[in-house]
C-alpha positions in Angstrom: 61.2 89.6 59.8 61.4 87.4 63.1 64.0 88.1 65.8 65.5 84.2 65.7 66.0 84.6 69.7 64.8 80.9 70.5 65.2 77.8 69.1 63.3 75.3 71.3 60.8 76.4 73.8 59.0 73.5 76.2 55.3 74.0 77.4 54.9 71.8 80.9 50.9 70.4 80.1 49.2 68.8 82.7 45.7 68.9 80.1 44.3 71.6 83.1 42.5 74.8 82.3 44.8 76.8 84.3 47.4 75.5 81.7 45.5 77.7 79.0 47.1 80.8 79.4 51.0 78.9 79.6 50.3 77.6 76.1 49.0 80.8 74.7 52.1 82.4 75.7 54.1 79.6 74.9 53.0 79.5 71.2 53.4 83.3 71.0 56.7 83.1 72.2 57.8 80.3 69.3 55.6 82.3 67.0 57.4 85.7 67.1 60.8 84.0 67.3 60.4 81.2 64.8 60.8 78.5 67.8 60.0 74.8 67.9 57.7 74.3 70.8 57.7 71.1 72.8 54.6 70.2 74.5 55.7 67.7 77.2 53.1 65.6 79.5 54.9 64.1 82.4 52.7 60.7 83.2 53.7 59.7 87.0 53.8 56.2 87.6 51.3 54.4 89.6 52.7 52.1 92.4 52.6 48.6 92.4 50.5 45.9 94.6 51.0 42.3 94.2 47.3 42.1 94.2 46.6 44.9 91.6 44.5 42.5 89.1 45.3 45.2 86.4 45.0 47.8 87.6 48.1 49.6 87.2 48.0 49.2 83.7 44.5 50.2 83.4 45.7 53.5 85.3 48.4 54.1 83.1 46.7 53.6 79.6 44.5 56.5 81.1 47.4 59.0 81.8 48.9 57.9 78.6 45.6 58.7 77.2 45.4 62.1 78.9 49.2 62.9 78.1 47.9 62.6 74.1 44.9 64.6 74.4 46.8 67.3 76.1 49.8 67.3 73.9 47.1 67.6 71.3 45.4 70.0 72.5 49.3 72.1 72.5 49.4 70.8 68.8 45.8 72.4 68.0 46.6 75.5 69.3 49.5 76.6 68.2 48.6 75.6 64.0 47.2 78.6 63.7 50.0 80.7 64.5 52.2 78.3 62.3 54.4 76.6 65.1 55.6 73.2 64.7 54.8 71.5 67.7 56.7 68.0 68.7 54.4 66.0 71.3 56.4 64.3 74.5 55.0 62.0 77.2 57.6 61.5 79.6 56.8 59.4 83.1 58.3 59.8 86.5 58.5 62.6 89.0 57.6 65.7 86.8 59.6 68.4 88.2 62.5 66.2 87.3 61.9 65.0 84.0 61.0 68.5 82.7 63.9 69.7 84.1 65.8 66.6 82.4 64.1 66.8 79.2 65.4 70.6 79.1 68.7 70.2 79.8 69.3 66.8 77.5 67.1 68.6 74.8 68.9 72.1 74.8 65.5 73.6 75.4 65.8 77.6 75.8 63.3 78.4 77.7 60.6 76.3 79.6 57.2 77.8 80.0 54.8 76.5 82.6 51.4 77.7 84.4 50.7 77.6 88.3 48.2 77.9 90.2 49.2 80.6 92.5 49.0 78.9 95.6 50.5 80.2 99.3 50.7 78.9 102.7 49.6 75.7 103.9 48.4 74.7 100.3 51.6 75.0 98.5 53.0 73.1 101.4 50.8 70.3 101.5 50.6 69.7 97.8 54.2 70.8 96.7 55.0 73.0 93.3 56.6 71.6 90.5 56.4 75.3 88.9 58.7 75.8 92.0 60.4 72.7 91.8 61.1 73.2 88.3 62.6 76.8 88.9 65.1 76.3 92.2 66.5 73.1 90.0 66.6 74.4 86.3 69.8 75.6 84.6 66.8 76.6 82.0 65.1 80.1 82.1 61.4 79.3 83.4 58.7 81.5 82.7 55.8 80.8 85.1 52.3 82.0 83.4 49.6 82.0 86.4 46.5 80.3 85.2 42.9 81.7 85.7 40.6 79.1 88.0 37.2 78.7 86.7 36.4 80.8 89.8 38.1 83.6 88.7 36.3 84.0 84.6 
């Protein structure tokens, strides 16, 4: 008999390998309490040049493209274990539309992976893990990924 804790998990995906080990523990998390999991792709938009010939809309069909593949990936995943699984491309800044999405969506909890980064790194290239969990009224469970270095 399933414990009925959650309703509606999100998985962040950026389509990464370190995200692996987030969606595993995602889907398990839906799976033992009969969840809906959201897999939600956050596509940022590309800025615009009066001389971009195309460009930005070339760039964007590719993240749309990549948002799909990685949201499928989420869907392909988790069949197994019997989730249902609702695909969501979003675009803008992604620490703030995950942490929109959750809040308009009455998601319960948000899982998302990191890389693990300290120091000048994290500084330089920001966190939206961390971004995501100083602005979230959601619980957020970080899952640290695994770099290819690290297998």
């Amino acid at each position: 008999m399933r414990e009925e804790t959650f309703k509606k998990i999100m998985v962040a995906t950026d389509g990464s390998e370190l995200v692996k080990k987030a969606v595993e523990t995602a889907i398990e998390i839906s799976r033992l309490s009969g969840a809906k999991l959201y897999a939600v792709y956050v596509v940022v938009p590309t800025t615009r040049s009066p001389r971009d010939f195309g460009w930005e809309k070339a760039a964007m069909e590719h993240f749309m493209s990549e948002g799909k593949t990685a949201t499928r990936f989420v869907e392909e995943e988790a069949k197994p274990a019997g989730v249902v699984v609702e695909p969501v491309i979003l675009q803008g800044h992604p620490a703030d539309k995950i942490v929109e999405f959750a809040e308009q969506q009455g998601i319960e909890m948000i899982v998302m992976g990191t890389l693990g980064k300290t120091g000048l790194d994290r500084f330089l290239l920001g966190s939206v893990a961390e971004n995501v969990v100083r602005h979230s009224k959601t619980p957020v469970l970080v899952v640290r990924g695994e770099s290819p270095e690290q297998e």
